[in-house]
C-alpha positions in Angstrom: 39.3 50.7 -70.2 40.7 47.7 -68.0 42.6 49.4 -65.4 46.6 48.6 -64.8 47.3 46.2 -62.1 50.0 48.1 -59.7 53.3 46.8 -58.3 52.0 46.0 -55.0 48.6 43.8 -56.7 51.1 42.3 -58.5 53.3 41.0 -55.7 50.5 39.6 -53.5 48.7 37.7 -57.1 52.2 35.9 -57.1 52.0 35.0 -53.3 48.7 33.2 -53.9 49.7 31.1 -57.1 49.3 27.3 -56.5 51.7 24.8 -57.5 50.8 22.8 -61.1 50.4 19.7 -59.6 48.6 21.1 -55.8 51.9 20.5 -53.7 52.1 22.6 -51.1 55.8 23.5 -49.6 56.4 22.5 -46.0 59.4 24.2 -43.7 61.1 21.3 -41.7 63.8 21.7 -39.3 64.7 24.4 -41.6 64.6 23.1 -45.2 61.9 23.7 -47.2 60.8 21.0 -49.2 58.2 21.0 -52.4 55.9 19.0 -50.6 54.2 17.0 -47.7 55.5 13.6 -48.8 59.2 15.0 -49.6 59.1 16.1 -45.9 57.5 13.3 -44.7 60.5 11.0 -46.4 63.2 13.6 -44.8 61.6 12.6 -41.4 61.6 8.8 -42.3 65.4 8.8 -43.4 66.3 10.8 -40.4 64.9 8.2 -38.3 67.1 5.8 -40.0 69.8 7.9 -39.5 69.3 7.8 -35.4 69.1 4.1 -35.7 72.2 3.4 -37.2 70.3 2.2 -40.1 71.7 4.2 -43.2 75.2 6.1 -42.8 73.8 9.7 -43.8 72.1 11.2 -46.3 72.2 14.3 -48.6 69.2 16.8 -49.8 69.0 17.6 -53.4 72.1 15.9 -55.1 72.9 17.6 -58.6 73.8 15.2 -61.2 75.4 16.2 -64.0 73.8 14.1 -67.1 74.9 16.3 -70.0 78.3 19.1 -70.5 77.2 22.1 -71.8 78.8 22.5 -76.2 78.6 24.6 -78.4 76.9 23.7 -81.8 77.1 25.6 -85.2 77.5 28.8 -82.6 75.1 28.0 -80.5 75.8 27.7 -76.9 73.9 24.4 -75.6 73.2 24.6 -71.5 74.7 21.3 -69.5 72.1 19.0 -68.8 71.4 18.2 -64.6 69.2 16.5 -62.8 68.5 17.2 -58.8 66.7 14.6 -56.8 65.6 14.7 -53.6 67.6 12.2 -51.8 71.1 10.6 -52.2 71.0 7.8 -49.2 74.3 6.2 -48.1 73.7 2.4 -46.7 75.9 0.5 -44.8 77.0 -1.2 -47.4 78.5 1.4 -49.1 76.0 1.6 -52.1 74.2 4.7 -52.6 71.1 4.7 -53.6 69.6 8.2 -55.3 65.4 8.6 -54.6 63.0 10.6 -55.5 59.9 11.1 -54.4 57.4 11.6 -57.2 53.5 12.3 -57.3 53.6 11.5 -61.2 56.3 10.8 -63.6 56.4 13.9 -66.3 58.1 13.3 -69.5 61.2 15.1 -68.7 61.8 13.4 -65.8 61.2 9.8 -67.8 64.4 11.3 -69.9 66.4 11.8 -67.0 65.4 9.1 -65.6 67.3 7.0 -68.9 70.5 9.5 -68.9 70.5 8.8 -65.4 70.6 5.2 -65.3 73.4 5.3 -68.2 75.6 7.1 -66.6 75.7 6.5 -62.7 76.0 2.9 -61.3 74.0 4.0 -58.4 69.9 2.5 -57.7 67.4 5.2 -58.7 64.2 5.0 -56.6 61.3 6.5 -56.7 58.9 6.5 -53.9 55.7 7.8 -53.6 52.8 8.5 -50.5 49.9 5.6 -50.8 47.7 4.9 -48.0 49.9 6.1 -45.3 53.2 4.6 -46.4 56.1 5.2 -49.1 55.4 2.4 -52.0 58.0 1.9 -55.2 56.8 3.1 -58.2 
């Protein structure tokens, strides 16, 4: 007879679990970010930011893509998308990034209701050989 896990062998199993795709979540100057090339962008754009390059920059912009409706009584949730990075240049565009180690299928639909909706440049970035490259 298998013997019942307990509350406390529970909490540490769920301290160990790995992420799906093997990021591991780094603290920087008190954010936490999902993984070593997020934080690694955060300390690039900040850089920028001390050099007068870019105006300023926001973590984890929500976009709304979709209102929540309700549809032969069912309640629908609204649709949203968070990226990592909303960059304000000089120029006064805006540019929205995201730093991606692979493009899942949900995010290739955001990506779409994204890019109808909001005039702004959608990037996404991603480490290679010691430097942020365009995907």
């Amino acid at each position: 007879m298998k013997k019942r896990m307990t509350a406390r062998e529970y909490r540490q199993l769920r301290k160990r679990r790995h992420s799906k795709y093997g990021n591991k979540k780094v603290e920087l100057d008190g954010y936490v970010f999902d993984s070593k090339a997020e934080a690694r962008y955060y300390r690039q754009l900040t850089l920028l930011k001390k050099a007068n390059e870019i105006l300023f920059f926001r973590l984890q912009p929500r976009y709304r893509l979709l209102d929540g409706f309700e549809k032969h009584g069912k309640k629908h949730r609204p649709i949203d998308y968070v990226a990592d990075f909303e960059v304000h240049h000089k120029d006064g565009s805006i540019e929205v990034v995201d730093v991606k180690g692979m493009q899942t299928q949900v995010f290739k639909i955001k990506e779409k209701m994204f890019n109808a909706k909001y005039p702004h440049k959608l990037t996404l970035v991603k480490w290679e050989r010691g430097r942020f490259v365009e995907v």
